[in-house]
C-alpha positions as CSV (number, residue, x, y, z in Angstrom):
1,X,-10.6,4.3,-15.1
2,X,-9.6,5.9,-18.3
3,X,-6.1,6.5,-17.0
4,X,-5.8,3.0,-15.6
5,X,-4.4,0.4,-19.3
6,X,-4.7,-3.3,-18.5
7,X,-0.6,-3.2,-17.6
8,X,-0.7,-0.4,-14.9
9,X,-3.8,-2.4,-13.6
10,X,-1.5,-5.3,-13.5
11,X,1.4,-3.5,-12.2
12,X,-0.6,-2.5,-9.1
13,X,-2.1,-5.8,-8.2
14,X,1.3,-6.9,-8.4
15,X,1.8,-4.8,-5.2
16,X,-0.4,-6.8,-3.1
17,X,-0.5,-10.2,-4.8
18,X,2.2,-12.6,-5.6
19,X,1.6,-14.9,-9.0
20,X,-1.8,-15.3,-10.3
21,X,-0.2,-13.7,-13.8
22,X,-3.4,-15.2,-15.7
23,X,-6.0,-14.2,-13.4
24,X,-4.7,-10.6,-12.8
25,X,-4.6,-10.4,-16.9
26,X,-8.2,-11.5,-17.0
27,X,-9.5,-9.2,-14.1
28,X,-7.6,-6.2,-16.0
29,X,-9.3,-7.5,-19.0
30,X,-12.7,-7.2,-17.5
31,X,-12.2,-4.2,-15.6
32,X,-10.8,-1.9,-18.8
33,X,-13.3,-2.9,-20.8
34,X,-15.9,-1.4,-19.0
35,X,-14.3,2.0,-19.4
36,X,-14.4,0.6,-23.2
37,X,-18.3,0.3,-22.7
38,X,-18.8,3.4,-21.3
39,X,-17.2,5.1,-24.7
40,X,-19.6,3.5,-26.9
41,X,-23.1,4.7,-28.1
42,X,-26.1,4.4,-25.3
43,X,-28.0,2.1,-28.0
44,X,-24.9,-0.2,-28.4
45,X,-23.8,0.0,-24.4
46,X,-26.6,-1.5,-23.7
47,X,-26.2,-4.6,-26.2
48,X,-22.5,-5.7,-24.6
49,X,-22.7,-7.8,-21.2
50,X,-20.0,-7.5,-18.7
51,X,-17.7,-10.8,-19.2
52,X,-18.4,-12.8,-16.0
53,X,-14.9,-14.5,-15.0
54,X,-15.1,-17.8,-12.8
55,X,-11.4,-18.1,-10.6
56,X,-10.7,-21.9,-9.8
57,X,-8.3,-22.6,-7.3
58,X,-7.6,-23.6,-3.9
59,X,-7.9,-21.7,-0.8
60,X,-5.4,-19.3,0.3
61,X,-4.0,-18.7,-3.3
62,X,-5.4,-14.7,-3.9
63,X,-8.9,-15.2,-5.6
64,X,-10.5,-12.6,-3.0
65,X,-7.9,-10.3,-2.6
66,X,-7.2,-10.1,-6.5
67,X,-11.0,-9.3,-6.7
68,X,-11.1,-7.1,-3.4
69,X,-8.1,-5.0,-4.6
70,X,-9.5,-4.6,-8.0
71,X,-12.4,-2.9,-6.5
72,X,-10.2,-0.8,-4.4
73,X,-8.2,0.5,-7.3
74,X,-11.2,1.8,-9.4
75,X,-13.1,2.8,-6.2
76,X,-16.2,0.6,-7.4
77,X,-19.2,-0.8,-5.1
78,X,-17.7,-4.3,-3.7
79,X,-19.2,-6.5,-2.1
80,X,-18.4,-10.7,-1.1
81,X,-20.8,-13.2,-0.6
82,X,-20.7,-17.1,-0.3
83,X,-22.9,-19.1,-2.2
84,X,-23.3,-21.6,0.1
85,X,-25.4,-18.9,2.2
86,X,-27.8,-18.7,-0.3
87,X,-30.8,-20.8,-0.3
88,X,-34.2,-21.5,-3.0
89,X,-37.1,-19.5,-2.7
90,X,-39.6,-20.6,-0.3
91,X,-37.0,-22.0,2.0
92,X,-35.5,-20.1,5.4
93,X,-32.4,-18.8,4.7
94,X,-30.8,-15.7,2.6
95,X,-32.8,-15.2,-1.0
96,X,-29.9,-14.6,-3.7
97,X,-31.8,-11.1,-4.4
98,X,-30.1,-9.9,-1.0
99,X,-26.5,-9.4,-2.6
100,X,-28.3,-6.7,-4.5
101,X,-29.6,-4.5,-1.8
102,X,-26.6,-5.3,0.0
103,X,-24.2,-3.6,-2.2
104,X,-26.8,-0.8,-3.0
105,X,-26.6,-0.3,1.6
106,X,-23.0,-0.4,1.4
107,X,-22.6,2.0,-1.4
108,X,-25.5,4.3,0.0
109,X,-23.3,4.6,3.1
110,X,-20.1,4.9,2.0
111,X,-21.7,7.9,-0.4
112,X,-23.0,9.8,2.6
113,X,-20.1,9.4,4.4
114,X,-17.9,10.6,2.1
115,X,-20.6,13.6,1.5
116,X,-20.1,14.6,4.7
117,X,-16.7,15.0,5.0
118,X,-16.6,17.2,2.0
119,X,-18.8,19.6,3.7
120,X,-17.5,19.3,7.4
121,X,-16.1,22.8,7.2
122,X,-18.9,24.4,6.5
123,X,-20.6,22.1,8.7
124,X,-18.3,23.0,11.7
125,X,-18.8,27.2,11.0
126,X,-22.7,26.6,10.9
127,X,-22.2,24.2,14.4
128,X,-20.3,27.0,15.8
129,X,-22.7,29.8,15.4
130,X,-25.3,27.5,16.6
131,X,-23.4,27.2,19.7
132,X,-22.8,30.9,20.1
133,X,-26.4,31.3,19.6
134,X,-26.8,29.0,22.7
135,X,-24.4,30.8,24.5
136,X,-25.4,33.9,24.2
137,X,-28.9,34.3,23.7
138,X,-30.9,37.1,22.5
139,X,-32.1,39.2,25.3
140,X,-35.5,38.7,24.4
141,X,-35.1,35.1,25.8
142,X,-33.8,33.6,29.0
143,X,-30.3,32.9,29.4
144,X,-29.4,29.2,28.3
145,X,-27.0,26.9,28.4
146,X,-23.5,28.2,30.4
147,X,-24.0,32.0,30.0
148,X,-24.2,33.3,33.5
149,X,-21.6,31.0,34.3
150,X,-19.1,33.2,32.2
151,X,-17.6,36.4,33.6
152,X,-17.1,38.2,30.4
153,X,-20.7,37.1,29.4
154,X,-24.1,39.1,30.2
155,X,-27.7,38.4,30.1
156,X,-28.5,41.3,27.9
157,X,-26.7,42.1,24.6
158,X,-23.8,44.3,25.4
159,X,-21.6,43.2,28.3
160,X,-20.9,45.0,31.5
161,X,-18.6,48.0,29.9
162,X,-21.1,48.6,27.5
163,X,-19.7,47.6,24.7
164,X,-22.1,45.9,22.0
165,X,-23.1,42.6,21.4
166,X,-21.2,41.8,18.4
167,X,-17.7,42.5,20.7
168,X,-18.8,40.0,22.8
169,X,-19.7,37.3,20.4
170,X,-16.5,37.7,19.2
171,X,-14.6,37.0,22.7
172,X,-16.4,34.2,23.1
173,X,-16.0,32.7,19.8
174,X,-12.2,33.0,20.4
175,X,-12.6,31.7,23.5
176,X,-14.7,28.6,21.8
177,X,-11.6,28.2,19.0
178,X,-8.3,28.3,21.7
179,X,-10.5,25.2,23.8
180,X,-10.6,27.6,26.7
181,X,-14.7,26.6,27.1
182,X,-14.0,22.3,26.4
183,X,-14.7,22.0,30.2
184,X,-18.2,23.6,30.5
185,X,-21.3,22.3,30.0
186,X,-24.3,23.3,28.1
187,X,-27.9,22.3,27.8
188,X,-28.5,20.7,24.2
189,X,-31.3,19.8,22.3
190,X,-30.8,16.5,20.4
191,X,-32.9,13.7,18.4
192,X,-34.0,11.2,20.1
193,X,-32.8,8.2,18.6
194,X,-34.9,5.3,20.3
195,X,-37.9,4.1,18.3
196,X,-40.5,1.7,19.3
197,X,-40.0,-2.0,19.2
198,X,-41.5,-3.6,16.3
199,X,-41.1,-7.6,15.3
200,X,-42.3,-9.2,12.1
201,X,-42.4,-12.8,12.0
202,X,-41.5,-14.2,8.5
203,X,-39.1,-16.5,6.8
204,X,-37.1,-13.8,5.9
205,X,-35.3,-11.2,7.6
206,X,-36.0,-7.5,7.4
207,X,-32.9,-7.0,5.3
208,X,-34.6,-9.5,2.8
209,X,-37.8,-8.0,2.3
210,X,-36.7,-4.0,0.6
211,X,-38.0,-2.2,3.3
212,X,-37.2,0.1,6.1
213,X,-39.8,-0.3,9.0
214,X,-38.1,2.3,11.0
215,X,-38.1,4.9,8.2
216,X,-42.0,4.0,8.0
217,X,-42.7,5.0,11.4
218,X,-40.1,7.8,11.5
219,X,-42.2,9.1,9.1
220,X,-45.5,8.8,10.4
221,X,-44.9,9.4,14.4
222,X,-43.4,13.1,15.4
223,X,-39.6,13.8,16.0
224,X,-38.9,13.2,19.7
225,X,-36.1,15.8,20.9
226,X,-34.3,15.5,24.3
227,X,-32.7,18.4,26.4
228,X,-28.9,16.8,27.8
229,X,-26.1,18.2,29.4
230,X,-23.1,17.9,27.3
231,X,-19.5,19.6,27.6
232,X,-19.0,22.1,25.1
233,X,-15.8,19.9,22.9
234,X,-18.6,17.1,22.8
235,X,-21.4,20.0,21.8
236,X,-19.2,21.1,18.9
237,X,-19.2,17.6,17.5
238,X,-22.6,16.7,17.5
239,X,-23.8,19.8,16.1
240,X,-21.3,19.4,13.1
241,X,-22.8,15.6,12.1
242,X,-25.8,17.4,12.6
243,X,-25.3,20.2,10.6
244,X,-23.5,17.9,8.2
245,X,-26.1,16.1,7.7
246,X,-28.6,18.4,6.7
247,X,-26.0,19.4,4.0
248,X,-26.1,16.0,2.5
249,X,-28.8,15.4,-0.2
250,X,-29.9,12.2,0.2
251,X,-31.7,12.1,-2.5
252,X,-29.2,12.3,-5.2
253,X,-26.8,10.0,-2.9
254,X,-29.2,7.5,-3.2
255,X,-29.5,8.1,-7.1
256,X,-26.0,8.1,-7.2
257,X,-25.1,4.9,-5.9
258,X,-27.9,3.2,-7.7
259,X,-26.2,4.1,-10.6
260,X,-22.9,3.6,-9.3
261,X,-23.9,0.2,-8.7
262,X,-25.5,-0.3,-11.8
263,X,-22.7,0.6,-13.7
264,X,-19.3,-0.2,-12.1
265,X,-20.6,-2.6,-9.3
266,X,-18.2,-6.2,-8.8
267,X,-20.3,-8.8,-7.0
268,X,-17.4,-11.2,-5.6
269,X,-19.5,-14.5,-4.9
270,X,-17.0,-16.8,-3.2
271,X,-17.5,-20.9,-2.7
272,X,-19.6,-21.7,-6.2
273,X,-18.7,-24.7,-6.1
274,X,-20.6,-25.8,-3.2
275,X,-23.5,-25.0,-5.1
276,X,-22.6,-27.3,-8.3
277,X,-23.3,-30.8,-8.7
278,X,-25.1,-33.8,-10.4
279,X,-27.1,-34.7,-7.1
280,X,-30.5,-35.4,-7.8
281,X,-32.8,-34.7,-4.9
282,X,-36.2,-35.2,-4.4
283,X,-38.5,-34.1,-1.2
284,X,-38.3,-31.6,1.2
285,X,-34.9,-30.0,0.9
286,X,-32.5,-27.5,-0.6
287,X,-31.6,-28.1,-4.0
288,X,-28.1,-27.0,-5.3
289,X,-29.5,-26.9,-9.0
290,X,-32.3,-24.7,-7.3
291,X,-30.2,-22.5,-5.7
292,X,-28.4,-21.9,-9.3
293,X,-31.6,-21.7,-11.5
294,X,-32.6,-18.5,-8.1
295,X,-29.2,-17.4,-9.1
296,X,-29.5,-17.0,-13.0
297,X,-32.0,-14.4,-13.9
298,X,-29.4,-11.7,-11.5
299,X,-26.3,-12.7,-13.2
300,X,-28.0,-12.8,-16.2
301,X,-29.6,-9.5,-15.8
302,X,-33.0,-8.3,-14.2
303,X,-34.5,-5.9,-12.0
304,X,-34.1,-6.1,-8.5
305,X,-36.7,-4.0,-5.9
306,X,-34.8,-2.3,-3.4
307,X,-35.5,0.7,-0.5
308,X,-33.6,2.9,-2.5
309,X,-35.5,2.0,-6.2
310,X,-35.1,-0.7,-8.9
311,X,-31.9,-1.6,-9.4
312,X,-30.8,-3.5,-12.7
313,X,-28.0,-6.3,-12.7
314,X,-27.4,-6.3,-16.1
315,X,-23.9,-4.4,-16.6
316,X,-22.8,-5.3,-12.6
317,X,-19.5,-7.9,-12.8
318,X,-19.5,-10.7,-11.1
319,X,-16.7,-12.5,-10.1
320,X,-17.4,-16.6,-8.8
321,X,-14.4,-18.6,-7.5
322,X,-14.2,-21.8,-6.0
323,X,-12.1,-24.5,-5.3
324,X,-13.7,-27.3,-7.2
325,X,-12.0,-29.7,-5.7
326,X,-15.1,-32.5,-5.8
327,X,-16.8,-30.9,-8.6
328,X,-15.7,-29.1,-11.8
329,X,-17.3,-25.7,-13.7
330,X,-18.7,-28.2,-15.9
331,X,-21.4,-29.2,-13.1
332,X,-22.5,-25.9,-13.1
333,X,-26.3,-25.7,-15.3
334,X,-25.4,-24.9,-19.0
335,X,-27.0,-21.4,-18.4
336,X,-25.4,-20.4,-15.4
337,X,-22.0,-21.7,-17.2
338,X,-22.8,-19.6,-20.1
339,X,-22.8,-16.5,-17.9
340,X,-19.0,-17.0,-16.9
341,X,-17.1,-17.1,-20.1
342,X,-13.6,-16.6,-18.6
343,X,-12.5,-19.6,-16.6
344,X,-9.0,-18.9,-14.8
345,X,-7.2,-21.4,-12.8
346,X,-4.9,-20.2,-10.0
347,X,-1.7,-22.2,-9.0
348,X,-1.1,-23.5,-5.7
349,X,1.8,-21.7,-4.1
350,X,5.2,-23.1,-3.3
351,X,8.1,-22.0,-0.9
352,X,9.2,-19.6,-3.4
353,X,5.8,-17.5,-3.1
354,X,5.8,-17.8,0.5
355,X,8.9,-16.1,0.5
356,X,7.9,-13.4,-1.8
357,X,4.4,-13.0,0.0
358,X,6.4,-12.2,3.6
359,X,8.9,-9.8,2.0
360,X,7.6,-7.9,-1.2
361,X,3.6,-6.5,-1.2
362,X,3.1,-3.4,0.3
363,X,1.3,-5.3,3.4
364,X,3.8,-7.5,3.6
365,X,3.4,-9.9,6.7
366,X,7.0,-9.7,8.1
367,X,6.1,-5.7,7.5
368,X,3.3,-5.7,9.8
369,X,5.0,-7.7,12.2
370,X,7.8,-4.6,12.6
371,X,5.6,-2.4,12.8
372,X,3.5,-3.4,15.5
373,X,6.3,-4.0,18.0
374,X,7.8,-1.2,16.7
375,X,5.0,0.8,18.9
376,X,6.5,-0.9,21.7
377,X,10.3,1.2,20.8
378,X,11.0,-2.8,19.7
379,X,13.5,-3.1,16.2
380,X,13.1,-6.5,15.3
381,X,14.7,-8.3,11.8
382,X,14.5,-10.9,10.3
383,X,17.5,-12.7,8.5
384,X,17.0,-14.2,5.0
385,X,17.4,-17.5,6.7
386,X,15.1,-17.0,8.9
387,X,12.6,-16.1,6.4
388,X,13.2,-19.1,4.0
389,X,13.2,-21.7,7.5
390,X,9.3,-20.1,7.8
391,X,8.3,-20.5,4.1
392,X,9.7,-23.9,4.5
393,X,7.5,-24.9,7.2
394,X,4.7,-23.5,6.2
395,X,4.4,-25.7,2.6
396,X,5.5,-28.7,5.3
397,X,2.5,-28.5,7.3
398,X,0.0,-27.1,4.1
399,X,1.5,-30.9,2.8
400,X,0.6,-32.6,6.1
401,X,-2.5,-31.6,6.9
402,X,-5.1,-29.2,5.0
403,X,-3.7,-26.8,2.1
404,X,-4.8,-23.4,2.9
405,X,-2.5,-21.5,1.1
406,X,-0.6,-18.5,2.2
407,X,-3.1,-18.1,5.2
408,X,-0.7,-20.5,7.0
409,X,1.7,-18.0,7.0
410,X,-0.3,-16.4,9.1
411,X,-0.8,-19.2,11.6
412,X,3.1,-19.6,11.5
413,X,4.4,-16.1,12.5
414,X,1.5,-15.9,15.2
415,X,2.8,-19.1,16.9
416,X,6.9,-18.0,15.9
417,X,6.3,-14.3,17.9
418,X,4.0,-14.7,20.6
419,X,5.8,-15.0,23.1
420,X,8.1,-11.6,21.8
421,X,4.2,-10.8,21.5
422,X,3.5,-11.5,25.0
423,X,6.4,-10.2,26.7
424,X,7.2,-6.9,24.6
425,X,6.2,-4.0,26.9
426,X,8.8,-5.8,29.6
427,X,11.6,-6.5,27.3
428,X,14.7,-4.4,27.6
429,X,17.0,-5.6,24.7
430,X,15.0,-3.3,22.0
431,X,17.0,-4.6,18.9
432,X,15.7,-8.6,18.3
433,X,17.2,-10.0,15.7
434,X,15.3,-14.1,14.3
435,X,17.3,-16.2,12.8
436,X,16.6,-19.4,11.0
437,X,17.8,-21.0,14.2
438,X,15.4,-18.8,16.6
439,X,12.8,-20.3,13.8
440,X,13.7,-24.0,14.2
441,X,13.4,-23.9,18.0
442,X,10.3,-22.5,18.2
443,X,8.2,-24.3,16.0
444,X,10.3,-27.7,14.7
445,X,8.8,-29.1,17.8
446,X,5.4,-28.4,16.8
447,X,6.0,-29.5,12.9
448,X,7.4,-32.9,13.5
449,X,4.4,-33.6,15.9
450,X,1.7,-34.2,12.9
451,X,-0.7,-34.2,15.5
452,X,0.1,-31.5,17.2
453,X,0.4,-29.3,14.4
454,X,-2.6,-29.6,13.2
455,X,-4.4,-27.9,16.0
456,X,-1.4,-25.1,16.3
457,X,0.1,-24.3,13.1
């Protein structure tokens, strides 16, 4: 973070995203002065909130994917939720507390995971002595596993010439490195996985309620081992996650993300505006004030139980967006408002940005396109025409039917390739170049047909 200014933030958002030069500003904003946070005195850290930032805009314009890239590029805990999902308490449905131990089961995982790689090597030296141990028992204890199947290996602890133990170890482990023992099989000892059956009625799910019932009986019933007969290549592997994960300390993992969450988390909830709104209900329903007031206290900050400890929302960002095409910020409750001070708007995009959004981010869809027939030794180009005629007819049918952004785009070069798609592995002219005319036959058709685009493109 300290080595990422506001500009270079920017600058690499700019790879993915086209436009959006406000929001992308404000996100930058947001995300740099965190590092500024982090600088400061623990007494005054605490006393500065993270700057809640609402994005209003249609769909398809880049709200997630500014938010989801922004989490990629500081390699914070993400995670995207939709408000509408959310429901009051006392009412069946998802509690707005869940987003919380979601994120902390996401970044819990990812943690481990990455913990484990960093140790593999080790992992895979302790695996492999395991598996020479199997091989080549002590002669105190009954041949296991493949040894008498092996010429050069003996029951006892030298081998046939006489030579010790330790020499034929060694032959074997080099045998075990060059893959000359993948095909054999040995008898291994694994964890039983399954774990008895066990329903709990409730209005909630198990996610919802901060507890692991499998860990509670893991703990109190024995650890069930079964003996299978697995090829050595396959043994190798699940000794090393085995072995790797003994390495991992779980315990500080868990700290770790706690913390991580606590302190560089970005909550992305997505659709706030279905939540906002003057209605006044009374009876046996779901309010969408309700919903908001459940909302508040974990954008505003609290403490939130979870299977890994308390977790405290008060410095995570949260990022709302919403179309608010109905109803405006403004419906939001005053609190709630108060919680996002930065309100961006996002422009719709035009042919212009089309263009630019097939041709210049680093996932560029005409990229992707390439390089997936490309696996099928097919070159395929498209012509500047060709790419304008797509752009063209994507704002046409966004204008005639529903506006869903750049996501047509999508819709369009699915429909414009699929039968190259279809037909690829057969083809025999490897070089296909589209043209604006290629473009017009294909889908003009479909795009003067209102009806019938609406249900293809």
């Amino acid at each position: 973070m300290e080595d990422l200014k506001p500009g270079q933030i920017v600058t690499e958002l700019d790879k993915y995203i086209i436009g959006q030069k406000d929001a992308k500003k404000s996100v930058a904003i947001a995300l740099r002065n965190r590092w500024r946070r982090r600088q400061l005195d623990k007494d005054l850290q605490e006393e500065i909130a993270p700057k809640n930032i609402i994005l209003i805009g249609p769909t398809g314009v880049g709200k997630t994917e500014i938010a989801r890239r922004l989490a990629n590029l500081t390699d914070s805990p993400f995670y995207k939720v939709e408000a509408s999902k959310f429901t009051e308490v006392g009412y069946v449905g998802r509690d707005v507390e869940s987003m919380i131990r979601d994120i902390v089961e996401l970044t819990v995982n990812n943690l481990k995971s990455r913990q484990q790689d960093a140790v593999q090597e080790k992992a895979a030296r302790m695996a492999e002595e395991r598996l020479l141990d199997i091989l080549l028992p002590p002669s105190s204890q009954t041949s296991a596993g493949i040894s008498n199947d092996l010429d050069i290996i003996p029951t006892g602890q030298g081998d046939q010439e006489g030579q010790p133990a330790g020499s034929t170890r060694e032959k074997l482990r080099k045998m075990l490195r060059s893959g000359k023992l993948d095909s054999r099989k040995v008898d291994l000892e694994v964890a039983d996985k399954s774990s008895p059956m066990v329903e709990i009625f409730s209005n909630s799910g198990i996610e919802e309620m901060g507890i692991n019932v499998k860990d509670m009986l893991g703990n109190l019933m024995p650890k069930n081992t079964k003996r299978r007969k697995v090829k050595i290549k396959d043994a190798i592997k699940l000794l090393t996650q085995e072995e790797a994960a003994h390495l991992v300390d779980m315990e500080q993992v868990k700290a770790d993300a706690v913390t991580m969450v606590e302190q560089s988390g970005i909550i992305f909830i997505d659709e706030i505006d279905k939540i906002a709104g003057k209605e006044k209900s009374y009876g046996p329903e779901v309010s969408k004030e309700g919903v908001q007031r459940d909302l508040l206290p974990i954008v505003e900050g609290s403490s939130v139980p979870t299977k890994y400890g308390i977790v405290k929302t008060d410095h995570i960002l949260f990022i709302a967006s919403g179309a608010f095409h109905v109803s405006k910020p403004s419906d939001l409750i005053p609190e709630l408002q108060g919680r996002f001070p930065i309100r961006v708007e996002l422009t719709s995009l035009g042919a212009h940005e089309f263009i630019r959004i097939l041709t210049e981010p680093k996932n560029a869809l005409i990229l992707q396109y390439i390089a997936l027939l490309r696996t099928e030794g097919i070159e395929i180009e498209f012509t500047k025409g060709a790419i304008e005629k797509i752009a063209d007819i994507a704002v046409t049918v966004n204008s005639t039917t529903e506006n869903i952004g750049a996501r047509r785009l999508h819709t369009v070069m699915e429909k414009l390739l699929e039968e190259i798609l279809f037909a690829a592995p057969d083809i025999e002219e490897k070089k296909i170049v589209i043209d604006a005319a290629f473009v017009e036959k294909q889908l003009m058709g479909i795009v003067e047909n209102e009806d019938l685009s609406r249900y293809i493109l």
